[in-house]
C-alpha positions in Angstrom: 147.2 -90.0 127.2 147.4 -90.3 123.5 143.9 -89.9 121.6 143.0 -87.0 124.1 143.4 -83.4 123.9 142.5 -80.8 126.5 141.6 -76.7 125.9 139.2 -74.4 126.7 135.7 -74.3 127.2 134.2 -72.2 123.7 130.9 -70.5 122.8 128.9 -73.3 121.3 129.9 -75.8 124.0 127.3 -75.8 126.5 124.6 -78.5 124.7 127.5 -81.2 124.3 128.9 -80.5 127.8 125.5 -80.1 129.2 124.6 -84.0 127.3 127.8 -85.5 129.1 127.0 -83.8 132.6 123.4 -85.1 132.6 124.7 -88.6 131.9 126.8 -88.8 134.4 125.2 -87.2 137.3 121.7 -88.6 135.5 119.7 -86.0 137.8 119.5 -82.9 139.9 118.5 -82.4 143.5 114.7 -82.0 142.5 114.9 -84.7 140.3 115.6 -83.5 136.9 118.4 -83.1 134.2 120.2 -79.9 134.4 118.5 -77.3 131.9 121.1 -75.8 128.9 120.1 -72.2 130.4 121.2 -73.1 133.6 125.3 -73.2 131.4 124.3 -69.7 130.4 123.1 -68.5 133.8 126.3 -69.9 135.9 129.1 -69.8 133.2 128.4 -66.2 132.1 126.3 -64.2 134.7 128.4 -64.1 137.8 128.8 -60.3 139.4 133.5 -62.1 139.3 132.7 -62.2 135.3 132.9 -65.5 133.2 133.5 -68.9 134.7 137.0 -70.7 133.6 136.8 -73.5 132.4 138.4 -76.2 130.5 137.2 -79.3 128.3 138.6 -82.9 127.9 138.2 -84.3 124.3 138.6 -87.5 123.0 138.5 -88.8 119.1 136.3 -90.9 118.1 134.6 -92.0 114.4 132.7 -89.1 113.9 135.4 -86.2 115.4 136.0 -84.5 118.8 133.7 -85.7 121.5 134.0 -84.0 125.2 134.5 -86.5 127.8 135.0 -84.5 131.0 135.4 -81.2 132.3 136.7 -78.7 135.2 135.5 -75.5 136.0 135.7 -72.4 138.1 132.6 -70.2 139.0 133.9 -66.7 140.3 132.1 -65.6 143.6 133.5 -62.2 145.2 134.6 -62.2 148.2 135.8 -59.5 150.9 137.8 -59.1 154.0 137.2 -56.0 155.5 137.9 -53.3 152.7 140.2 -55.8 150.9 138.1 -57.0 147.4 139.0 -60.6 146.7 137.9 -63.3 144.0 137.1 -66.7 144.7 136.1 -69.7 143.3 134.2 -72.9 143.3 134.7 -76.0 141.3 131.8 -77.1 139.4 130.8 -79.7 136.8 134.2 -82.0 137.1 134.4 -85.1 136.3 135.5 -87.4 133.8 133.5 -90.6 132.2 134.0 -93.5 133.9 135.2 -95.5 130.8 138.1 -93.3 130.3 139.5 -93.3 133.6 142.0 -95.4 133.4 143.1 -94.1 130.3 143.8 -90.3 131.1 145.3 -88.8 134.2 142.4 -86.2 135.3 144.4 -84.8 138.3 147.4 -83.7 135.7 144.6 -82.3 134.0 143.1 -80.3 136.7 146.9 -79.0 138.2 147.5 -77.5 135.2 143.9 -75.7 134.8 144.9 -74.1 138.4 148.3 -72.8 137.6 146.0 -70.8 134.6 143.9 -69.6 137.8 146.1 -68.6 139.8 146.6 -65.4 137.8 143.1 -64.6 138.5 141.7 -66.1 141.5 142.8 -65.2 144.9 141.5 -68.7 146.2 139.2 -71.9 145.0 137.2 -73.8 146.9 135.3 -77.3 146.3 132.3 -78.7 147.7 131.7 -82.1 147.7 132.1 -85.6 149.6 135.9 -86.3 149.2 137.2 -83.2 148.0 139.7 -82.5 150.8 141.6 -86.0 150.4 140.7 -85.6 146.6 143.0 -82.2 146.6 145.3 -82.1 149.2 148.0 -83.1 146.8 147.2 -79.5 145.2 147.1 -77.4 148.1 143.7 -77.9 149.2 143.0 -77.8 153.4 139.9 -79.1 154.6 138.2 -75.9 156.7 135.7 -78.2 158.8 132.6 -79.8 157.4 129.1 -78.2 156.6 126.3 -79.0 159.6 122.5 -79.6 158.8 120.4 -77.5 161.4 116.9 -77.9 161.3 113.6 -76.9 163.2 110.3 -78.0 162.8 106.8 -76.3 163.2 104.9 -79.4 163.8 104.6 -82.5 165.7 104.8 -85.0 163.4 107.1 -82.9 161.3 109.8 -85.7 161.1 107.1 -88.9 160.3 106.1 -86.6 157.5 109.5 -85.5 156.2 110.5 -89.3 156.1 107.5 -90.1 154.2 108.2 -87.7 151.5 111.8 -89.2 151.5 110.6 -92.3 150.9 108.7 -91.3 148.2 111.2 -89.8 146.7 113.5 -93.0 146.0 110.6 -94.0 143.7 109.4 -91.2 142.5 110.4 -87.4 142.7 106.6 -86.4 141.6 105.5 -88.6 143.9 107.2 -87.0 146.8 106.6 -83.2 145.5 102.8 -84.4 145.5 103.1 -85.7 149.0 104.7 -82.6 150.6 101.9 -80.3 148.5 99.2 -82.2 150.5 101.0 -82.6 153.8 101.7 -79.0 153.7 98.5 -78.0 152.9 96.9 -79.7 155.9 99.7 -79.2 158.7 100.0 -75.2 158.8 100.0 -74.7 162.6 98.9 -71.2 164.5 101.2 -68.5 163.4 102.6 -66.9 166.5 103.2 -63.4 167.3 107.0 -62.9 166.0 108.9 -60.5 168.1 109.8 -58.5 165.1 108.0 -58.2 161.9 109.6 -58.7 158.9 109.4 -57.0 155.2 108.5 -59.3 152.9 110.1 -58.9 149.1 109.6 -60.8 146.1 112.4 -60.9 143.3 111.5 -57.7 141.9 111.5 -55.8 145.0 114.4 -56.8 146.4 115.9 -56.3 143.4 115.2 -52.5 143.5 114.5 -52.1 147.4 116.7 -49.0 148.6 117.7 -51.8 151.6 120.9 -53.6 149.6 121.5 -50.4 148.0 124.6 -50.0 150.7 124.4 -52.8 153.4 127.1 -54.7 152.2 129.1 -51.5 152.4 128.4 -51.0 156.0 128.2 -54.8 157.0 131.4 -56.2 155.1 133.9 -54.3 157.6 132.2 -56.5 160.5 131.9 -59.8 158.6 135.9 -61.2 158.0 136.1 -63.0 155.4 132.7 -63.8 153.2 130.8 -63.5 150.2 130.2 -60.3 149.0 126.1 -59.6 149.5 125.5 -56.8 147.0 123.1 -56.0 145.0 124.7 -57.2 141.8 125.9 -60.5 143.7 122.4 -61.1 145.1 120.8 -60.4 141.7 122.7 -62.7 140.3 122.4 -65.7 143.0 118.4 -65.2 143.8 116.2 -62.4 142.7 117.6 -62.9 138.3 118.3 -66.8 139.0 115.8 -68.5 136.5 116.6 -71.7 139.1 115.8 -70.0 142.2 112.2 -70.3 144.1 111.5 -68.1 147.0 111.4 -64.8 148.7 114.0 -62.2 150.8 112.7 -60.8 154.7 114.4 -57.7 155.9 114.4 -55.6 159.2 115.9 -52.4 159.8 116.1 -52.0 163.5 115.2 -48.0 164.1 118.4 -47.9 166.6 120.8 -48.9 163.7 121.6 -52.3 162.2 119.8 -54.4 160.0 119.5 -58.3 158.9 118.1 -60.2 155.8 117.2 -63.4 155.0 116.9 -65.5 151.8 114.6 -68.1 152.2 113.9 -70.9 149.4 110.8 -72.3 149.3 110.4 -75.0 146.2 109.5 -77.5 148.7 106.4 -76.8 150.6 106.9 -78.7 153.4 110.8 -77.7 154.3 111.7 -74.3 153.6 115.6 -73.5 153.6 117.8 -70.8 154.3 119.8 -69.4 151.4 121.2 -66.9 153.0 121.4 -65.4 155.8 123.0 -62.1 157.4 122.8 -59.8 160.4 125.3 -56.4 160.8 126.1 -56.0 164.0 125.9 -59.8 165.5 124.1 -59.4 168.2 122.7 -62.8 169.7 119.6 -61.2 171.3 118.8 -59.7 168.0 119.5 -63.0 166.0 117.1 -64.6 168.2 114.5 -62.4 166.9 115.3 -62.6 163.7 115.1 -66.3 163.9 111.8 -66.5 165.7 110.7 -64.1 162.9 112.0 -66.8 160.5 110.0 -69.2 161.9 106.8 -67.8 162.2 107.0 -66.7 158.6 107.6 -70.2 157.5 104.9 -71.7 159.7 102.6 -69.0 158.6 102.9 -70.6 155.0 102.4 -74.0 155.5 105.9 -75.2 156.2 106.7 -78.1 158.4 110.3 -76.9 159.2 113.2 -75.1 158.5 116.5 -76.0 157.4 120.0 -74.2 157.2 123.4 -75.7 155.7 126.0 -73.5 156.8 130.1 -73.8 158.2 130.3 -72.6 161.8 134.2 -72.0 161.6 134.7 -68.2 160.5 130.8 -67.3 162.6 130.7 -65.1 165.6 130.3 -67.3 168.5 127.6 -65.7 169.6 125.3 -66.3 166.6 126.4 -70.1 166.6 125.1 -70.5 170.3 122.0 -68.9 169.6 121.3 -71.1 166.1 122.2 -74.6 168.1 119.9 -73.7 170.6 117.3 -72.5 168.6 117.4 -75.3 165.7 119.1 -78.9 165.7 121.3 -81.2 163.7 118.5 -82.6 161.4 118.6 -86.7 161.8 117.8 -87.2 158.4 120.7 -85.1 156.6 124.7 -86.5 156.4 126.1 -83.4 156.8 129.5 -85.5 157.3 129.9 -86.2 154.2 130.1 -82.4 152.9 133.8 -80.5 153.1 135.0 -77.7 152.7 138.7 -77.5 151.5 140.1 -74.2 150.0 143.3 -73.3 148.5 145.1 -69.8 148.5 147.0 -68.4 145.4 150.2 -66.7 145.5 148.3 -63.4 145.2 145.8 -64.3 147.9 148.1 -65.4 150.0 150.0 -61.8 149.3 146.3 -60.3 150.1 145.9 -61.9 153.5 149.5 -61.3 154.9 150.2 -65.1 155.4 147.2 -66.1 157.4 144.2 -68.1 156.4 141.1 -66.8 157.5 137.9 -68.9 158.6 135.1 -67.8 156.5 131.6 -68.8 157.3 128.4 -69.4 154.6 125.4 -70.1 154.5 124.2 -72.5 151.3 125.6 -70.3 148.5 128.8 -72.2 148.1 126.9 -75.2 147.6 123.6 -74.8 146.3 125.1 -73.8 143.2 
């Protein structure tokens, strides 16, 4: 390991590390290289505070250069009225030509023994991860399933055309779901329930997240806090984030919300997703809401990413009959391994608690 040194992550990083991470991954899911601001947004912003993170440097001619990194993005997290902080791995890797040469998993042991002080749990999310880590501590939870429904006959021919499209050329395909989309909006429906339509702004200030999470978390087990300040941060202030948040308030008591990303015009996803108490008859509605809103605005389909371990039952039954394993997405090949710290382990009395998500965990 001589010729390396490792510390951490400083102020006047982010356009080095930012150069390195775009070379390696050379693109983003909508076909471009990560933005600096997007550093700023996810290192600095979170609700948990500032992400740790470390740096690998290597000497060369001209100085220090940064050859890899591994970080931790704090979500929050609660179980019940118990306050707990997670989080993800993000941006590790190391540059292929020094791989041989430096021994990344010493690396990343020691940059969890720092966490542990502060983190109740980390999690990763990524093909490989749970045979990756296990040697750390890491157990694999069950993997992430693709659900999918369409609005349209012809739905799938179109949504493997703009797949196509997109091995060649990313504008290309964006162009192609932009026309198809415009042309394939089928009669909206009457939904059962009618939903409140917010952009960023309003949900930002709407009286409706003011104290949900206070009355849903006691129902939920173990999941990501959705707060105002943690919502904030994850959709409506996100300079990445394209789309719009449905509510419903039931006048009986209970509510639901729905965070629906809508970049690409002919597949709308669920970002997240929540209804307090979990009713299936109600969760039907909502979804049948869902899906008249997205047909309404030119959508071909919906999609949802999300971990059935840690859901009610009941909800899981009602969204595999509703919507279906989408053909086109290997959802195999995305785990879910977490790892409890002394102190978490403290906090949840020695057992390890299925938690279920929706695409937070890995759209970030």
């Amino acid at each position: 390991m001589s010729g390396f040194r490792t510390r951490r992550f400083q102020d006047g990083d982010e356009q080095e590390l930012n150069a390195v991470y775009n070379r390696v991954t050379a693109r983003d899911r909508r076909g471009q290289a990560r933005p600096d601001a997007y550093v700023d947004w996810f290192w600095r912003r979170a609700p948990g505070g500032p992400a740790d993170s470390w740096v690998i440097e290597t000497q060369d001619g001209e100085g220090w250069k940064i050859v890899g990194h591994h970080g931790l993005c704090p979500f929050r997290f609660t179980l019940g009225d118990r306050d707990m902080l997670c989080a993800k791995t993000m941006s590790s890797f190391l540059l292929p030509e020094y791989r041989d040469k430096f021994l990344y998993l010493g690396f990343e042991r020691q940059c969890l023994r720092e966490a542990d002080a502060r983190f109740d749990a980390t999690y990763s999310v990524a093909p490989g991860t749970a045979r990756l880590r296990k040697s750390f501590g890491y157990r694999n939870y069950g993997n992430w399933i693709s659900f999918e429904r369409g609005f349209h006959p012809l739905h799938l021919a179109y949504r493997s055309m703009s797949y196509l499209a997109g091995h060649y050329s990313y504008p290309l395909r964006l162009r192609l779901q932009r026309a198809l989309a415009a042309v394939s909006a089928v009669p909206r429906r009457k939904p059962p329930i009618e939903l409140v339509e917010l952009d960023n702004a309003g949900a930002a200030s709407s009286r409706f997240f003011a104290d949900f999470w206070t009355e849903a978390r006691l129902d939920a087990g173990m999941a990501p806090r959705r707060d105002a300040a943690d919502l904030d941060w994850r959709f409506w202030k996100n300079p990445f984030f394209e789309g719009v948040t449905l509510t419903y308030s039931w006048p009986e008591g209970g509510r639901a919300f729905c965070v629906i990303e809508t970049w690409n015009p002919l597949c709308h996803a669920i970002a997240d997703i929540f209804i307090t108490p979990a009713n299936a008859q109600r969760f039907e509605w909502l979804l049948d809401a869902l899906f008249a809103w997205c047909a309404g605005h030119g959508a071909l389909a919906l999609r949802c990413l999300t971990t059935p371990r840690g859901a009610p039952p009941q909800l899981m039954e009602v969204l595999r009959r509703k919507m279906s394993p989408c053909p086109l997405a290997r959802s195999s090949a995305y785990e879910l391994p977490r790892r409890f710290s002394p102190q978490g382990k403290a906090k949840i009395a020695g057992d390890l608690p299925d938690w279920n998500t929706t695409e937070l965990l890995i759209s970030a």
